[in-house]
C-alpha positions in Angstrom: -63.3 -21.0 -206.4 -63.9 -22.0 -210.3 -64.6 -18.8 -212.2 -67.8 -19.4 -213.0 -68.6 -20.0 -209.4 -67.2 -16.8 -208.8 -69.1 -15.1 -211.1 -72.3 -16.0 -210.0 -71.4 -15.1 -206.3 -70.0 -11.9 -207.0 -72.8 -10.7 -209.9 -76.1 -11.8 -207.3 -74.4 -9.6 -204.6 -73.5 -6.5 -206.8 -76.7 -6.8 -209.2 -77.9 -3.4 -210.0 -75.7 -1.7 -207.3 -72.7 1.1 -207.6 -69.9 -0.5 -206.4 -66.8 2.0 -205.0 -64.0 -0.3 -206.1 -64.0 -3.2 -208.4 -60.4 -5.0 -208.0 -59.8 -7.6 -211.0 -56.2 -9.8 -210.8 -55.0 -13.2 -209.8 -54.1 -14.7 -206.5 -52.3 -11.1 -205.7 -55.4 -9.8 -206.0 -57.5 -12.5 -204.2 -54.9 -12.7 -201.6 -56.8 -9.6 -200.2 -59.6 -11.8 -198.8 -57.5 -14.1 -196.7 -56.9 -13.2 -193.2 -53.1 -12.7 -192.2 -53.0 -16.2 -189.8 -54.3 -18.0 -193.0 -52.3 -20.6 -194.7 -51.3 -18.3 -197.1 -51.0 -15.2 -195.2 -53.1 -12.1 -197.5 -54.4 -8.4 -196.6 -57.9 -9.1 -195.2 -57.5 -6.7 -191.9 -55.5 -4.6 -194.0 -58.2 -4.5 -196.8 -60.7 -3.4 -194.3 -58.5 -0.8 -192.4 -58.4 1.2 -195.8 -60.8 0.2 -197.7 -64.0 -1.0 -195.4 -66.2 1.6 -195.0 -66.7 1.5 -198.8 -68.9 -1.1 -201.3 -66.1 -2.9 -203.0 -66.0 -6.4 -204.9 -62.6 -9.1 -205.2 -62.6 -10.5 -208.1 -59.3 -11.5 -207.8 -58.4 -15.5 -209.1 -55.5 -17.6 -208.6 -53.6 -18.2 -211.5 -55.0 -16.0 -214.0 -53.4 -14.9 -216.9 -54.3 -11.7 -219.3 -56.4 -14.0 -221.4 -58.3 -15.9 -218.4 -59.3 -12.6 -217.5 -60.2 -11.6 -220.4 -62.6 -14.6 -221.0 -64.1 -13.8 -217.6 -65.2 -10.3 -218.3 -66.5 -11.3 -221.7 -68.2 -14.8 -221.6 -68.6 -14.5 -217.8 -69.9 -11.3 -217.5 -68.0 -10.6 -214.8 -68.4 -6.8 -215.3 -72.3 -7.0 -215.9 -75.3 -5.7 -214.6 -73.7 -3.0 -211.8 -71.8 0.4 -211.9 -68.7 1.3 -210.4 -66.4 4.5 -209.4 -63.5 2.8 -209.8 -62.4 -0.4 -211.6 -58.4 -1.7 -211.0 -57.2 -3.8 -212.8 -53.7 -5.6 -212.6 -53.0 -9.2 -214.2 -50.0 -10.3 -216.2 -47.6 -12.1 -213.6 -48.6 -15.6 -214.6 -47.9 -14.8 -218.4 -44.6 -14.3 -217.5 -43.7 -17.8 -216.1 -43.6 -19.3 -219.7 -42.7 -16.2 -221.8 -39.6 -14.3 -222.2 -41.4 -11.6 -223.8 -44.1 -9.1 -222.6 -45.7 -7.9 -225.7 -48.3 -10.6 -226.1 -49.4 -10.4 -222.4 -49.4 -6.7 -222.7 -51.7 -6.8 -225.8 -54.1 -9.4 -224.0 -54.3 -7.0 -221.0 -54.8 -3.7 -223.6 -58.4 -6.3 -224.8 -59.1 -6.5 -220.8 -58.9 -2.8 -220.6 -60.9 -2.3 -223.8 -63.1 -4.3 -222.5 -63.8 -2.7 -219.1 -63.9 1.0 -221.0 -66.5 -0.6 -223.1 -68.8 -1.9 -220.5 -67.9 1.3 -218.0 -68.2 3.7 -219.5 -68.7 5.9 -216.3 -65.9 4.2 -214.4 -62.5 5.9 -213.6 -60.1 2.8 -214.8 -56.7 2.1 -212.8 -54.3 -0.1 -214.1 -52.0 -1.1 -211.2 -48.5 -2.2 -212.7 -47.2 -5.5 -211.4 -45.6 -5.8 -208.0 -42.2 -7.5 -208.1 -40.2 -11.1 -208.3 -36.8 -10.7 -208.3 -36.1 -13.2 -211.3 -38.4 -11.8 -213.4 -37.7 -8.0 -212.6 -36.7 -7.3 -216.3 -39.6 -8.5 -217.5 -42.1 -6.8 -215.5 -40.5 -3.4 -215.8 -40.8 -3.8 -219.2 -44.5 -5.0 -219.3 -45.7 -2.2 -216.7 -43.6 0.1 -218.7 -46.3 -0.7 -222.0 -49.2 -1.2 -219.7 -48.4 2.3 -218.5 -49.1 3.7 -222.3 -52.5 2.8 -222.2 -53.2 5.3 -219.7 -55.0 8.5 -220.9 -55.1 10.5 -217.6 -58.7 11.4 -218.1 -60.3 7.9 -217.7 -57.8 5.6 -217.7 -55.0 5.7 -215.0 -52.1 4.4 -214.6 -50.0 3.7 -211.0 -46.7 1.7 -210.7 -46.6 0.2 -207.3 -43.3 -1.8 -208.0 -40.5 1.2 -206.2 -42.8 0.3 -202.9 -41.8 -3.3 -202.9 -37.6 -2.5 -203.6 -34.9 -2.6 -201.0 -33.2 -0.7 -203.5 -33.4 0.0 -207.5 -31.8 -4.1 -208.1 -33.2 -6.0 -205.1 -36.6 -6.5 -203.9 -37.9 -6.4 -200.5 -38.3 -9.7 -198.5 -40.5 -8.7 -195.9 -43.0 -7.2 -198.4 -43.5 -10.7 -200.4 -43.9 -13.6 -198.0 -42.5 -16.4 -200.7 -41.1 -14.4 -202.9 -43.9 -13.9 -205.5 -47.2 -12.6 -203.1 -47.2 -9.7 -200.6 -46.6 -10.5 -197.0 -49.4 -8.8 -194.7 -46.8 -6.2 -194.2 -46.5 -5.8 -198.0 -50.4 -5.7 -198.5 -50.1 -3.0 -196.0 -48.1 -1.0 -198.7 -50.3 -2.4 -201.4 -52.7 -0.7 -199.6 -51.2 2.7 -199.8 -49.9 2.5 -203.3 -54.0 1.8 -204.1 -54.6 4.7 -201.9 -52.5 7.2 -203.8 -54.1 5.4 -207.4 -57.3 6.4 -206.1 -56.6 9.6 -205.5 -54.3 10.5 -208.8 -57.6 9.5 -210.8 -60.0 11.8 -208.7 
């Protein structure tokens, strides 16, 4: 789905409503609404387990980058016209894939975080650190390390779900992460309880 299709979809069903959880990423993120016998296996039973008896809103989008997400919150209006508890945000993966360093990813996601404190101001923010690929480890240690520093522990939270998704501190997991890059439905099941204990640290 195109973003601006997306947008319109998302902003007719949440208009004026207070949404419990707004989730913002890329295809980690929008992996949550595909059932586990899709073609690419995501976290849509697990999703509801935890998460369905509340109002939430995907607006995860394969491929993203900091500064596609950016554009979407600020010329789509992707954060308009509704409330929310809680808004989690994690994005940064695809940055990596042509960049050997974080900084400029990590100041693009700092103007997406500005940018949701600006338009919620009510909102408890969570900034979920990257989950893991084993060649780009280095690099997404160091990028969660500096998206960690925008946390203030009063609005803004932060929440490192990467140690769930390690076999051990050099090697990650590979029944967490179905092709290496996206959770497997048993990793979205820990995705799932790493949001869990996010939630509950910004209460």
């Amino acid at each position: 789905m195109k973003a601006s299709e997306l947008a319109k979809v998302l902003g007719g069903v949440l208009e004026g409503k207070d949404v419990d959880i707004a989730i913002y990423g890329a295809s980690c993120i929008m992996g949550w609404t595909f059932p586990a016998d899709y073609t690419f296996a995501g976290g849509k039973e697990v999703w509801a387990k935890h998460f369905g008896h509340l109002l939430t809103a995907n607006f995860g989008l394969s491929g993203d980058r900091t500064e596609n997400l950016l554009w979407r919150i600020v010329n789509e209006k992707q954060m308009d016209g509704w409330t929310a508890k809680n808004i989690i945000l994690t994005v940064g993966l695809n940055n990596s894939w042509d960049s050997t360093d974080p900084a400029p990813a990590a100041k693009g996601f700092k103007a997406i975080v500005d940018a949701a404190v600006e338009r919620h101001p009510e909102s408890k923010i969570i900034l979920l650190g990257l989950t893991p690929v084993q060649s780009k480890l280095a690099w997404i240690r160091e990028y969660n390390r500096l998206m960690s520093k925008l946390a203030d522990g009063k609005k803004v939270f932060y929440s490192d779900p990467l140690p769930a998704f390690m076999q051990d501190e050099k090697t990650v997991s590979k029944t967490l992460l179905r092709d290496g890059v996206h959770p497997s439905p048993a990793g979205y099941e820990v995705f799932a309880q790493e949001i869990e204990k996010a939630l509950d640290a910004a209460k």
